[in-house]
N, C-alpha and C positions, 0 to 999 in steps of 0.2 A: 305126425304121420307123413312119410313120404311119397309124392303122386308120382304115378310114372306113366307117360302118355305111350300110350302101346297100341298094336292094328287088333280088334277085336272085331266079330261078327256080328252087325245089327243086330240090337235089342239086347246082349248081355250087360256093358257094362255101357251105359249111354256117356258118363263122362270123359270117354276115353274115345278115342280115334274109331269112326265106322268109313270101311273101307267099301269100295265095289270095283273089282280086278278090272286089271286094263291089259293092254299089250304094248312091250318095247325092245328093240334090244336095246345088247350093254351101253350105257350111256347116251344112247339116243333122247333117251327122257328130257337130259339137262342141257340136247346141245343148242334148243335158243327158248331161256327160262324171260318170261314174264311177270310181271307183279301188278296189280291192279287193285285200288284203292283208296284209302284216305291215310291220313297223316301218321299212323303207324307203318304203313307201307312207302309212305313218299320221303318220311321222316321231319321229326319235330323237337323243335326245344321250345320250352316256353320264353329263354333269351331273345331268342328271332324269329316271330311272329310271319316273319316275310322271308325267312330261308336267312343263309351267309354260311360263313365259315364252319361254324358247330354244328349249324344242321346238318352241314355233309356228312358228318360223323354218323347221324342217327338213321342213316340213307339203308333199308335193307339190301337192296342190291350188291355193292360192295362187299357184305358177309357172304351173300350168295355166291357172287366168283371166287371170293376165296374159298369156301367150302367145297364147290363143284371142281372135281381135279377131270376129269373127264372132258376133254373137248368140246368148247361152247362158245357160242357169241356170248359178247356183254349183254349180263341181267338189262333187261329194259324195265321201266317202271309208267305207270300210267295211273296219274291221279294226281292227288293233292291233299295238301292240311286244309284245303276248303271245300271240300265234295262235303260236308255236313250243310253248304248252305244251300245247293243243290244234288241231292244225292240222287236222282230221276234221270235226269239231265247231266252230270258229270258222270255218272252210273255207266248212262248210254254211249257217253265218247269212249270211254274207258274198254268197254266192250270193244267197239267197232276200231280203235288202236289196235287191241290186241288181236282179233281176227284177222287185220293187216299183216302183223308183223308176222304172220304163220306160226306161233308159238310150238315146241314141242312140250310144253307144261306149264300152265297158268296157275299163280296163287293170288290167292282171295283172301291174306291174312285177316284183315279187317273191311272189306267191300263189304257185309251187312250191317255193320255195326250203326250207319245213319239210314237205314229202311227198319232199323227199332228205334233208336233215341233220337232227341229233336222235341220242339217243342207245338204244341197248341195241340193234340193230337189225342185223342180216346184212345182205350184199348184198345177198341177195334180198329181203328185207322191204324193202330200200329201193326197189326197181323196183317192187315189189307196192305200197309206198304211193304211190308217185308215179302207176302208174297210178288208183289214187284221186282223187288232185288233178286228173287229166285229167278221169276221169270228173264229177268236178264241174263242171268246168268246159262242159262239153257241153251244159249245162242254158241256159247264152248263150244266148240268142237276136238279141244285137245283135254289129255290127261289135267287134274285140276284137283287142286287142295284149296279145301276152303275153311274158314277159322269158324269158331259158333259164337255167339253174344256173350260177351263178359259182363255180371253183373256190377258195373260200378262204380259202385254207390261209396266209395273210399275217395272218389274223383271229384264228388260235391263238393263244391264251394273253394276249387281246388283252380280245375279244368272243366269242370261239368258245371251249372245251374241244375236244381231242385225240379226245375219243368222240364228237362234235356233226360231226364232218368226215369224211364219205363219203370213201370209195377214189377218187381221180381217174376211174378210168376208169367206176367207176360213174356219176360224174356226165357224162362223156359219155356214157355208154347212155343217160341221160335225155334229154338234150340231143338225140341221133339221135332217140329216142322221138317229142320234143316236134314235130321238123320234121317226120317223117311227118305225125303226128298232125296239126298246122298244115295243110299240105299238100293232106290231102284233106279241108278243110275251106273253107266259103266266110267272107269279112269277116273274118277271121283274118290276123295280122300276127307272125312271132316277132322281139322283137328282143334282140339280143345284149347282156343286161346283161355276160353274161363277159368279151368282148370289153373290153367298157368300162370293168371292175375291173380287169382285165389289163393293162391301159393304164396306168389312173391309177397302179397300185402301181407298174410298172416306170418312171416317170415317163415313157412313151413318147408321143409326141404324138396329136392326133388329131382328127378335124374332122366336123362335120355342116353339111352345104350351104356356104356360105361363109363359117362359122367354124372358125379351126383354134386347137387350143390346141397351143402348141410344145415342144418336147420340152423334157423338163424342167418345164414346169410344172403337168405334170397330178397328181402326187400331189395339188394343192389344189384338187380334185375329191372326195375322202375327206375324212373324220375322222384324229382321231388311232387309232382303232378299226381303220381301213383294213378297212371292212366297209361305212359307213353314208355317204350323200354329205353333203358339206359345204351351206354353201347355192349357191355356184359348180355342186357337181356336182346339187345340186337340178335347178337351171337346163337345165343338161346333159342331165339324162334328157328333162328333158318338151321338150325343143329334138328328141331324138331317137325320142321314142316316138312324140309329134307326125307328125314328119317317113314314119316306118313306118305310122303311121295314116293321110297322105293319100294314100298307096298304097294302100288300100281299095277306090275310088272316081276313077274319073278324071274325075269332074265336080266332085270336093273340088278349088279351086284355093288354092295356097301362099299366096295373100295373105290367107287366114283366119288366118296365125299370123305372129304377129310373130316375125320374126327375129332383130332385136335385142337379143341376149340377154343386155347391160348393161341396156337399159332394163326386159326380162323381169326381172333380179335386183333392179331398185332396187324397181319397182311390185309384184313377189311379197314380196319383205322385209317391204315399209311395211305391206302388206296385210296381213299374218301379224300383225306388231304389233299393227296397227290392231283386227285381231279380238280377240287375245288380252284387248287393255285395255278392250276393252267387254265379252268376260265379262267379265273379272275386276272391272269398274266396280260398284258398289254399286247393288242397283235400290233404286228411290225407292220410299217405302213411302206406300201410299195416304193420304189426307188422312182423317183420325177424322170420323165423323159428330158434327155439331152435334145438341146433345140438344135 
């Protein structure tokens, strides 16, 4: 069965994208885009635990300007592969960054995903902190796409421990929480990262606007982790979070984002390189004063 992550109106189809209309004009939306989160957002290889070379690769950002053809600042990113070990507190910087930076669009691909999972924690403490992660999130004041809990449980013993993985149906109480919440809110976007982990593990196929990946070859949309996206599945969110963002705005039109989501991976790839090797480039050390 093919998913296909589409804008539908609270309460029909919950798996799918609940929207609540915002106002922009054309391209205004993307011209200073934000990310905020954890290690799918900041990007992750299980290789380097501490960032380097390949992480660059799995950086969202990078797909993002390449996608965005529209006049913008560089994507900024705010977060970390460690906001699981404080998600309250890395939660709250992350927030107060991105208020700074005056964002015209904030995404939240994975920002809830540690106010559900983690360890020592009851059901209840996990509803109780996810409503936390909302209430941070309220502090937005711009347009804002936000991802919902993906269950999983394919990550055990992988990327994830046994006590880091919420009860399924906890993580749908969140999920139902999230679309309320979404819902009676304006410039809010949810889009269904679950769906799209759901996918890729079951190698089920799956399409955003007139790209379909065929059954069968979405698992290379993951890592070997089957938790973190590949740089294909890099591609893939920001092709889809994109897409749930210019549902914000009916005056945002689709020719602000490139479609092409080969030429999206070659231009985000070279880009991530590009950056990595100029930090990592040696700065030149000033010229000694003549005596």
């Amino acid at each position: 069965m093919r998913k296909t992550l589409q804008v539908v109106m609270a309460g029909i189809l919950p798996w799918m994208i609940l929207l609540s209309p915002a106002v922009a004009g054309k391209g205004e939306l993307f011209s200073r885009p934000v990310l905020i989160g954890a290690s799918v957002s900041a990007g992750f290889t299980e290789s380097e635990l501490f960032g380097g070379e390949k992480t660059a690769g799995y950086q969202l950002k990078h797909y993002f300007d390449a996608a965005i053809l529209s006049e913008h600042a560089p994507t900024e990113t705010f977060g970390g592969a460690f906001f699981f070990m404080s998600p309250e507190k890395t939660g709250a910087t992350c927030i107060e960054k991105a208020l700074a930076a005056k964002p015209s669009l904030v995404v939240a691909i994975d920002f809830l995903f540690w106010f559900c999972y983690g360890e020592g924690m009851t059901p209840e403490q996990r509803l109780t902190k996810f409503e936390e992660g909302l209430k941070l999130l309220e502090k937005i004041d711009a347009p804002m796409v936000i991802g919902d809990i993906p269950y999983a449980s394919a990550a055990v013993d992988k990327m994830l421990s046994k006590e880091q993985l919420p009860p399924k149906e906890i993580v749908e109480q969140c999920n139902k929480r999230l679309r309320e919440w979404g819902g009676n809110r304006e410039a809010v976007a949810v889009v269904s990262l679950s769906d799209f982990m759901e996918a890729a593990v079951a190698n089920q196929s799956l399409n955003v606007r007139e790209h379909i990946w065929a059954e069968g070859s979405t698992r290379a949309l993951l890592q070997g982790d089957l938790l973190h996206p590949s740089h294909h599945g890099c591609v893939g969110l920001t092709a889809f979070v994109l897409d749930a963002a210019l549902t914000c705005s009916p005056a945002v039109q689709s020719d602000c984002v490139c479609w092409d989501l080969q030429k999206v991976y070659t231009e985000g790839l070279a880009s991530a390189r590009a950056a990595f090797a100029s930090k990592a480039a040696p700065k030149n050390e000033p010229a000694a004063k003549s005596e």
